[in-house]
C-alpha positions in Angstrom: 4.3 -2.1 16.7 1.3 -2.9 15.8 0.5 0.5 14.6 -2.4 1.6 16.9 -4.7 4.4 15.9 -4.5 5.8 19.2 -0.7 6.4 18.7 0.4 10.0 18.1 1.2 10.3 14.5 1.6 14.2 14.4 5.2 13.8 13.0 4.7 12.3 9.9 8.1 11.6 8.3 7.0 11.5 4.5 4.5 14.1 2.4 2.4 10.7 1.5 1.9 10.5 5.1 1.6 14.1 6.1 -1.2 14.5 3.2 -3.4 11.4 5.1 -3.1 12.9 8.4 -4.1 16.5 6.9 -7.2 14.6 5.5 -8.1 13.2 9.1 -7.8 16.5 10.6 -9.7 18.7 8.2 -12.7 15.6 8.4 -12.4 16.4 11.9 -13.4 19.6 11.5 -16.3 19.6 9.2 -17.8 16.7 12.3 -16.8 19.3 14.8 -18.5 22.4 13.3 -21.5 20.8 11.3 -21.7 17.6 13.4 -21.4 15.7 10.3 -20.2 11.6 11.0 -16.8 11.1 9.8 -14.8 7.8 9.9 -11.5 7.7 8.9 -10.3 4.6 7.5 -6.3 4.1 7.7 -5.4 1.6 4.6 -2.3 -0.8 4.8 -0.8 -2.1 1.5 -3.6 -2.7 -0.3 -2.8 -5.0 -3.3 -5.1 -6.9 -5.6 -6.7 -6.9 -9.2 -7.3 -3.4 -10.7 -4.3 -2.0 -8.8 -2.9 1.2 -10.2 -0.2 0.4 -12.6 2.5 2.6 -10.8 2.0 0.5 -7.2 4.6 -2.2 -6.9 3.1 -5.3 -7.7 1.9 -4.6 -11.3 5.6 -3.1 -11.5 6.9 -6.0 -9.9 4.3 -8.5 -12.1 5.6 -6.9 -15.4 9.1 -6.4 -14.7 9.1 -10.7 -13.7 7.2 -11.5 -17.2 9.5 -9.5 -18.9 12.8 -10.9 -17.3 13.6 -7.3 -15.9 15.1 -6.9 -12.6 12.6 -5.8 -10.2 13.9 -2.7 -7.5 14.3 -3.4 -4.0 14.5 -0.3 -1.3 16.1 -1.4 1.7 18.0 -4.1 0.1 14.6 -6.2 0.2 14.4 -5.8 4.1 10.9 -4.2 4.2 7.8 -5.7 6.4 4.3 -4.7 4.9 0.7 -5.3 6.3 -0.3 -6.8 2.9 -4.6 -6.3 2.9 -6.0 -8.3 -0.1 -8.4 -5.5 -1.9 -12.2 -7.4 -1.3 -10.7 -7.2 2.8 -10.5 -3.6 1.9 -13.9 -3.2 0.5 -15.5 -5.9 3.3 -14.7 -3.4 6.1 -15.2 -0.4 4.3 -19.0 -1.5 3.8 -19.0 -2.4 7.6 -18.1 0.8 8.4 -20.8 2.4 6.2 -22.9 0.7 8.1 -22.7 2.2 11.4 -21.4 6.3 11.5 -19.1 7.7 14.0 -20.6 8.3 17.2 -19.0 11.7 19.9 -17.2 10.0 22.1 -18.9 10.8 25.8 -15.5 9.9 27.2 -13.0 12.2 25.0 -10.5 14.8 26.9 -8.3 17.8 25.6 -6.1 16.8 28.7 -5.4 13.3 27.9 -6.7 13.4 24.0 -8.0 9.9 22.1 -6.4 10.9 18.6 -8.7 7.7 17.2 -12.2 9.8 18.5 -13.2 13.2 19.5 -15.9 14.7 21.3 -17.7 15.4 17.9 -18.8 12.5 15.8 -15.4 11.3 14.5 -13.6 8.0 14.7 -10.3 6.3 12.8 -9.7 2.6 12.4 -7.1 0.8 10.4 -7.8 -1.7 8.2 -5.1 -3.9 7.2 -4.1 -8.0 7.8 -2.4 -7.7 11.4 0.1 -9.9 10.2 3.6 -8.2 8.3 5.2 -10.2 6.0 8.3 -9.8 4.7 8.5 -8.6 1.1 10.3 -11.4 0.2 8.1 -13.8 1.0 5.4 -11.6 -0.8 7.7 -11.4 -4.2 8.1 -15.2 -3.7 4.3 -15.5 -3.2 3.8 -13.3 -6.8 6.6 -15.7 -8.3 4.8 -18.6 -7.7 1.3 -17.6 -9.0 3.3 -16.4 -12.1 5.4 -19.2 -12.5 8.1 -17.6 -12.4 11.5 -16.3 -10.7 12.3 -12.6 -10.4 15.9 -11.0 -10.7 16.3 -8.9 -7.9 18.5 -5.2 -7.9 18.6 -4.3 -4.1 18.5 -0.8 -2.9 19.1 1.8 -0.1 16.1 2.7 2.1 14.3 5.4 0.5 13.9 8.8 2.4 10.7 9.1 4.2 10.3 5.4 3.7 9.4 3.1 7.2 11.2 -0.5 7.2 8.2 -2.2 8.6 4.0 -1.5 8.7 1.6 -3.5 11.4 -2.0 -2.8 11.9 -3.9 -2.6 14.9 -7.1 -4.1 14.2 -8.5 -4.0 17.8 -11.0 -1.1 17.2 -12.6 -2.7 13.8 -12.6 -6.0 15.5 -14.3 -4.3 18.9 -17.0 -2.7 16.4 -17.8 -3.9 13.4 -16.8 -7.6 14.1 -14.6 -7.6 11.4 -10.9 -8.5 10.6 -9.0 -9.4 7.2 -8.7 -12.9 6.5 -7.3 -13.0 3.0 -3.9 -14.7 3.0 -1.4 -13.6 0.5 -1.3 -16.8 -1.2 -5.1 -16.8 -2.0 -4.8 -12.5 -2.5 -1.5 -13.4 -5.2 -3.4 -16.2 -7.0 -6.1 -13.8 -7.6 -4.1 -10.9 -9.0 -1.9 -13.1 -10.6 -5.3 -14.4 -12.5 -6.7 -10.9 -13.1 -3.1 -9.8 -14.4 -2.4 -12.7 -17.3 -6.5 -11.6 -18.5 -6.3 -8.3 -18.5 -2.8 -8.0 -20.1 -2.9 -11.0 -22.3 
């Protein structure tokens, strides 16, 4: 840890993760045969307004306003690269801005799986800083105003105990790192959340 993108991830342990790396690899392969610029952006724990309603923090928001216990997999243990949404959107306009360049450098014998020789690069986009989910249910508590009940859990199968990004590469070239903290990212959902469901 930190998750680097240069890391081989060719064992993915879950189908959620197994489907992202298939996405990479078949984008690799329309820059390979039609030289088309692909950048991969790896997302991690994106939470903010306008969430889906099945991703934990609307479940964990509604479950607290309606005094139901909210479900904790690995008896609350987890770490999670929290990225407020607008950090999400920030670097994905960055990255817009400049398309994935072949990498003059790249070898089959000691492979870069972050570039390629055809115009194809990966970057991770998350808050280089795990937290641990309680301190993020405590941070959702406080902007609601109030306490959760808590039924702790097993680990899930295919489930990882703790998520890090690497930032270096996003950083190196587009300047650009997530600055959000949660308690400015929970106040903000928190607000969204009481006007859109009130």
């Amino acid at each position: 840890m930190p998750f680097s993108v240069h890391d081989n991830v060719n064992h993915p342990v879950s189908l959620y993760a197994a489907t992202k790396k298939a996405n990479e690899l078949m984008a690799h392969s329309y820059s390979h045969l039609y030289q088309l610029p692909s950048t991969g952006l790896r997302f991690f724990t994106v939470y903010g307004p306008w969430d889906r309603p099945d991703m934990a923090l609307q479940k964990f928001a509604k479950a607290i306003v309606n005094d139901e216990p909210i479900q904790l997999f690995n008896y609350g243990n987890h770490r999670r690269d929290f990225t407020y949404i607008d950090d999400i959107v920030e670097g994905v306009i960055r990255v817009l801005d400049k398309p994935a360049q072949p990498n003059s450098d790249w070898n089959g014998d000691n492979p870069d799986s972050a570039t390629s020789y055809a115009p194809w690069r990966i970057y991770n986009i998350g808050n280089n800083n795990p937290v641990e989910l309680k301190d993020y249910i405590a941070a959702l508590e406080n902007a609601l105003g109030k306490e959760s009940k808590k039924e702790l859990l097993p680990l899930q199968p295919g489930d990882v105990p703790d998520t890090y990004a690497d930032v270096t590469g996003l950083v190196r070239d587009f300047d650009y790192k997530p600055e959000t903290t949660l308690e400015q990212g929970m106040r903000s959902f928190v607000e969204w959340y009481n006007s859109y469901y009130k």
